[in-house]
C-alpha positions as MATLAB code, in Angstrom:
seq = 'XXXXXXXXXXXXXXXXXXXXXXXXXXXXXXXXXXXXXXXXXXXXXXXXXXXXXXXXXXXXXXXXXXXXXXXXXXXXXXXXXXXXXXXXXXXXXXXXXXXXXXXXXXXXXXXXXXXXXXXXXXXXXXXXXXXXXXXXXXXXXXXXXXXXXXXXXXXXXXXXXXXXXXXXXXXXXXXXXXXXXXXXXXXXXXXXXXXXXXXXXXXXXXXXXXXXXXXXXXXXXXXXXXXXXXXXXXXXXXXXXXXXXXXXXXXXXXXXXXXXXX';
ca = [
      26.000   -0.167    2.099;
      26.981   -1.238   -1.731;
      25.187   -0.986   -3.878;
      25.417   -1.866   -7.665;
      22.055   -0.588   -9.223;
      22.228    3.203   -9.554;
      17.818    3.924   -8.761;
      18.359    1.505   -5.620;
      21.217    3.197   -4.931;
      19.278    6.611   -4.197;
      16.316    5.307   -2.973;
      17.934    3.701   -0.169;
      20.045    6.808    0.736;
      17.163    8.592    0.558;
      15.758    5.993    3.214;
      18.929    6.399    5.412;
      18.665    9.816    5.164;
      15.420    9.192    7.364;
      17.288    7.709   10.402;
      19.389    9.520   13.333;
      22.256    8.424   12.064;
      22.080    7.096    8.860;
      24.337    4.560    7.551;
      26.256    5.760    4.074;
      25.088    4.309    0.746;
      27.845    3.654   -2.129;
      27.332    3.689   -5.701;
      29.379    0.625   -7.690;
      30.457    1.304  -10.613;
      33.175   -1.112  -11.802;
      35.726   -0.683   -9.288;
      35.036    2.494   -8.146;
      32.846    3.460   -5.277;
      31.150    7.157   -4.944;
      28.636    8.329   -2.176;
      24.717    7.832   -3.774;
      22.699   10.980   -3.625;
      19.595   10.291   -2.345;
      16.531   10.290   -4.798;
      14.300   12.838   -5.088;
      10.582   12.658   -3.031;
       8.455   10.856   -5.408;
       5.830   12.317   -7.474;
       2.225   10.764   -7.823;
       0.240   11.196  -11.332;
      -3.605   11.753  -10.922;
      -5.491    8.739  -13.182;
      -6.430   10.101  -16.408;
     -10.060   12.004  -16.507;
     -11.512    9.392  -18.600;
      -9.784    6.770  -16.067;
     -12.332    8.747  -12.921;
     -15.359    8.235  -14.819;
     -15.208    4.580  -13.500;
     -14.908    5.861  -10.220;
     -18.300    6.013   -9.108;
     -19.236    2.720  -10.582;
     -16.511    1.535   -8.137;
     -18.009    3.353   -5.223;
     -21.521    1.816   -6.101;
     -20.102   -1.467   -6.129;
     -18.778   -0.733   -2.435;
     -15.323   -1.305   -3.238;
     -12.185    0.556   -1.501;
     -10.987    3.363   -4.362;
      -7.245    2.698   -4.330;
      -4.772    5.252   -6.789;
      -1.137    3.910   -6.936;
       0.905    4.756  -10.176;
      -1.854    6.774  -11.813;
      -4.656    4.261  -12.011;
      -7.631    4.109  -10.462;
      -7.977    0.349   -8.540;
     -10.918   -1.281   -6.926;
     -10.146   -3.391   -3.436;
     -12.107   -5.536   -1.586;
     -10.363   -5.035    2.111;
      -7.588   -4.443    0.574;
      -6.963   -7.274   -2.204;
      -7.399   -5.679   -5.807;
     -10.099   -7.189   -7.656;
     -10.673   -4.418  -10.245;
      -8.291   -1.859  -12.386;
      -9.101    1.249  -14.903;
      -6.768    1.087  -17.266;
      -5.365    3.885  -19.739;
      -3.650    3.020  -22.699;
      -0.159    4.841  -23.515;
      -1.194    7.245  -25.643;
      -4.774    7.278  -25.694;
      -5.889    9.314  -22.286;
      -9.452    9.172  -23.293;
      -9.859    5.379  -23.989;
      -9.462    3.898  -20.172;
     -11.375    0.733  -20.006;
     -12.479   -1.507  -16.359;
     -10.334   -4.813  -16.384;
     -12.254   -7.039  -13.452;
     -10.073   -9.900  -11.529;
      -7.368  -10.559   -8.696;
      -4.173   -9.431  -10.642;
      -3.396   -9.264  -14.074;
      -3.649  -12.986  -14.904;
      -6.967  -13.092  -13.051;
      -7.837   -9.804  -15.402;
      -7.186  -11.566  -18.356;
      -8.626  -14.927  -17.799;
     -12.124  -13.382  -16.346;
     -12.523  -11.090  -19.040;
     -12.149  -14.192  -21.668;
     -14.920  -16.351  -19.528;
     -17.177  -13.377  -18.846;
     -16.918  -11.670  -22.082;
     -19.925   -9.452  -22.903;
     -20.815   -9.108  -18.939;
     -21.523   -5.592  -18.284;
     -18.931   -3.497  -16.122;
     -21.051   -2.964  -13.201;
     -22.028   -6.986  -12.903;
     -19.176   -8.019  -13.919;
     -17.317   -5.927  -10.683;
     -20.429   -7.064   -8.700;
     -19.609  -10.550   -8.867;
     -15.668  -10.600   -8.749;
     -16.600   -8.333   -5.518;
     -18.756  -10.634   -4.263;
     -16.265  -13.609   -4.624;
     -13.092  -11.977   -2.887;
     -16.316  -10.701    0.487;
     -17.140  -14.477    0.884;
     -13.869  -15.306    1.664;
     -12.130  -12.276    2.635;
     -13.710  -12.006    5.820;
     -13.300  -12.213   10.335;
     -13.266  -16.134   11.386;
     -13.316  -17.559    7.523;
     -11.409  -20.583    6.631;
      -8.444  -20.181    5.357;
      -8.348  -19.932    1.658;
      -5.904  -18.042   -1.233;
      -8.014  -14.515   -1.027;
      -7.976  -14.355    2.358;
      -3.814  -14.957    2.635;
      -2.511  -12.454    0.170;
      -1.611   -8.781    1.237;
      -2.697   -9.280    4.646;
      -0.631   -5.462    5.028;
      -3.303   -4.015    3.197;
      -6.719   -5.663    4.410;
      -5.691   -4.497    7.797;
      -5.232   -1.294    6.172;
      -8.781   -1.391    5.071;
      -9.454   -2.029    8.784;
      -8.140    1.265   10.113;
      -9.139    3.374    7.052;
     -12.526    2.131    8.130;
     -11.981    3.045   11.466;
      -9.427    5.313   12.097;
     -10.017    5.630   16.005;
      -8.164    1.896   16.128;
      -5.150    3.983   15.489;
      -5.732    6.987   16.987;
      -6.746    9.125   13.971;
      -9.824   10.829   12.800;
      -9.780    9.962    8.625;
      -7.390    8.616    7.117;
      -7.358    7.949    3.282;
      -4.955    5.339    1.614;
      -2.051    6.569    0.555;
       0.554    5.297   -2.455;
       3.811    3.599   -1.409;
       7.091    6.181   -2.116;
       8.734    2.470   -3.558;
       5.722    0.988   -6.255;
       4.871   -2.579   -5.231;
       5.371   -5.461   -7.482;
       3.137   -7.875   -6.902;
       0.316   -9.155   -4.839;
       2.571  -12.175   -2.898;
       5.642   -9.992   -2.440;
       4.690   -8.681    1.815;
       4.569   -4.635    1.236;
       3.871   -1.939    4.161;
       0.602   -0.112    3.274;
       0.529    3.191    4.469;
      -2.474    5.969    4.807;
      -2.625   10.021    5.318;
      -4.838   11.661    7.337;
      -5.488   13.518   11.034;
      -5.032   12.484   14.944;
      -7.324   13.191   17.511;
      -5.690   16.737   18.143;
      -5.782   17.493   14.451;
      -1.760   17.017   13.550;
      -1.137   15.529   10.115;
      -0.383   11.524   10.465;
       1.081    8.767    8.280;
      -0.027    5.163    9.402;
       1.752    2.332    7.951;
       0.323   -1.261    8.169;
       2.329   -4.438    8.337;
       1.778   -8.090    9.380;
       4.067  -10.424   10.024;
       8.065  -10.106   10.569;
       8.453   -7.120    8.379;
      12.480   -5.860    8.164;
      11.004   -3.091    5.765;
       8.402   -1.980    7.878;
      10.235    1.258    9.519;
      11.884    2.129    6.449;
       9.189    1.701    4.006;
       7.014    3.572    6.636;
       9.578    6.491    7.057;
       9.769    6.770    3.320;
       6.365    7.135    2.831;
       5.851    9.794    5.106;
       8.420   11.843    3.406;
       6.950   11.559    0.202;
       3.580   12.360    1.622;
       3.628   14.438    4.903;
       7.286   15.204    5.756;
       7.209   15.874    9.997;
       3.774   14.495   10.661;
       3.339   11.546   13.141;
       4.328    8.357   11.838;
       2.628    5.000   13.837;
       3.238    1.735   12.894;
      -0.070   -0.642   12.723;
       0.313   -4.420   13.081;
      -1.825   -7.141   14.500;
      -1.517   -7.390   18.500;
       1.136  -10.295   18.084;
       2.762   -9.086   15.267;
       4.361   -5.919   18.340;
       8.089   -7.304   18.099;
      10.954   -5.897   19.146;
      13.055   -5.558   16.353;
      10.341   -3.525   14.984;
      10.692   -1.404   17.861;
      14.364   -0.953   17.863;
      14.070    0.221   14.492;
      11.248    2.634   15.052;
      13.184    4.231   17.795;
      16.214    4.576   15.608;
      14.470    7.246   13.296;
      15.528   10.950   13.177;
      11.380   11.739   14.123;
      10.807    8.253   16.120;
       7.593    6.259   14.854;
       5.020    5.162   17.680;
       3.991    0.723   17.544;
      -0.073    0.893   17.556;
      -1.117   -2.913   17.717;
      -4.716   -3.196   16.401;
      -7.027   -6.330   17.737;
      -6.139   -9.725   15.660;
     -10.496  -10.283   15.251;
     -10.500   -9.093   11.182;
      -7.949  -11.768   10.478;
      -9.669  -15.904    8.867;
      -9.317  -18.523   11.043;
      -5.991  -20.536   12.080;
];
C-alpha cells in the first residue's frame, strides 16, 4: 500500500499489523518510498469534570451516555441528539448544546433560546424516539448511523451477542460525521467471563474487520472480537476478512426487528 499522508500512513500499518499476514504500508514522500511505522494505540481523554456534571441530567433524560474525543454525548439509540461542550481553555465552563449534529446544535439553540437544559434535551429526545423506532416509516432520524442504533440494541441486551455488559466504547479512528457509515464498537464480558470487543456494522461495510480489529487493540488487546450485523447483512466478504486476522473475529447476526419499515 502507498500512501501519501504521513498519520494515514501509520494508522493503516498499524491496522495491517492486525492481520496474519499483513500487507506492507509505504510512506510517499516525493519520490521516495520508506516502510510506515505503525501508530501508536490511541489514547482516550476523560470529559472535563465540569463537562460530567451534565451527566446525570443526561441519564434522567434516558438518553445513551456516549464519550468519544473527551466529551460527554447524549444518544437516542444511537443518533446524537445532545453534546457537553468544553471550551479550549476554560475546563470549568462546559455548557449542554441540544440537536442532531452541529448544525442542528446551532439552529435549535437560536429557536429555543431561554429553554431550560433539562426540557430542552427532553424534547429533542422525544423527537429523534418518535421516529427512531421497530416498524416506523422511514424518515431522516431513523436512516443515519444505523451502525450505532444497533449498537444501542446489544448494549441493551448484551445476551443478543453473547455477552454479559457491554458498555460503548470510542472508535481507535474518530468519526467524522453522522452520514459517513462507521463500525461502532463496545467493551465488556462473555458468558464465561473473557474480556470482549463487539463491533456493529450494517450494510456492505469494507472497514468493518479492520475498524473492528483496531478497536480492540486500542481497547482490549487479545480479547474476543465478534462482528454484529443485521441477519442479512452476514456476507461473505465480511467473513473472508474476519478469518484473515492474526486472532480471527467470530460473525454474530442479530434479528433485523429494531430496524423502520422498508
Amino acid at each position: 500500500m502507498l500512501v501519501d499522508d504521513r498519520s494515514a500512513a501509520g494508522v493503516l500499518a498499524r491496522r495491517a499489523s492486525q492481520l496474519a499476514a499483513p500487507p506492507q504500508v509505504w510512506q510517499v514522500e516525493g519520490r521516495t518510498l520508506t516502510p510506515a511505522g505503525a501508530a501508536p494505540r490511541p489514547s482516550f481523554p476523560a470529559p472535563a469534570p465540569s463537562a460530567e456534571l451534565f451527566r446525570p441530567l443526561l441519564v434522567a433524560t434516558g438518553v445513551e451516555v456516549v464519550v468519544e474525543q473527551g466529551e460527554l454525548l447524549g444518544e437516542v439509540r444511537g443518533l446524537e441528539v445532545a453534546r457537553v461542550l468544553s471550551p479550549e481553555g476554560d475546563p470549568a465552563g462546559a455548557r449542554l448544546e441540544v440537536g442532531v449534529g452541529r448544525f442542528d446544535r446551532e439552529a435549535f439553540a437560536l429557536m429555543n433560546a431561554g429553554l431550560p437544559d433539562a426540557d430542552a434535551l427532553a424534547k429533542a429526545a422525544g423527537v429523534v424516539r418518535r421516529h427512531r423506532r421497530a416498524g416506523a416509516p422511514h424518515h431522516q432520524l431513523n436512516r443515519l448511523v444505523p451502525e450505532r442504533w444497533l449498537r444501542a440494541e446489544v448494549v441493551a441486551e448484551p445476551g443478543l451477542v453473547g455477552a454479559t455488559e457491554l458498555e460503548p466504547a470510542e472508535p481507535a479512528v474518530p468519526r467524522r460525521n453522522l452520514t459517513e457509515p462507521w463500525p461502532a464498537s463496545a467493551v465488556g464480558v462473555d458468558g464465561d467471563g473473557r474480556p470482549m470487543v463487539v463491533t456493529c456494522s450494517t450494510g456492505v461495510d469494507l472497514d468493518l474487520v479492520p475498524s473492528a480489529a483496531d478497536d480492540r487493540f486500542a481497547h482490549a488487546p487479545g480479547a474476543r472480537l465478534v462482528l454484529a450485523v443485521p441477519e442479512r447483512d452476514v456476507l461473505a466478504v465480511t467473513e473472508a476478512l474476519a478469518a484473515a486476522l492474526a486472532e480471527p473475529a467470530e460473525i454474530v447476526p442479530v434479528d433485523d426487528a429494531w430496524r423502520p419499515r422498508g
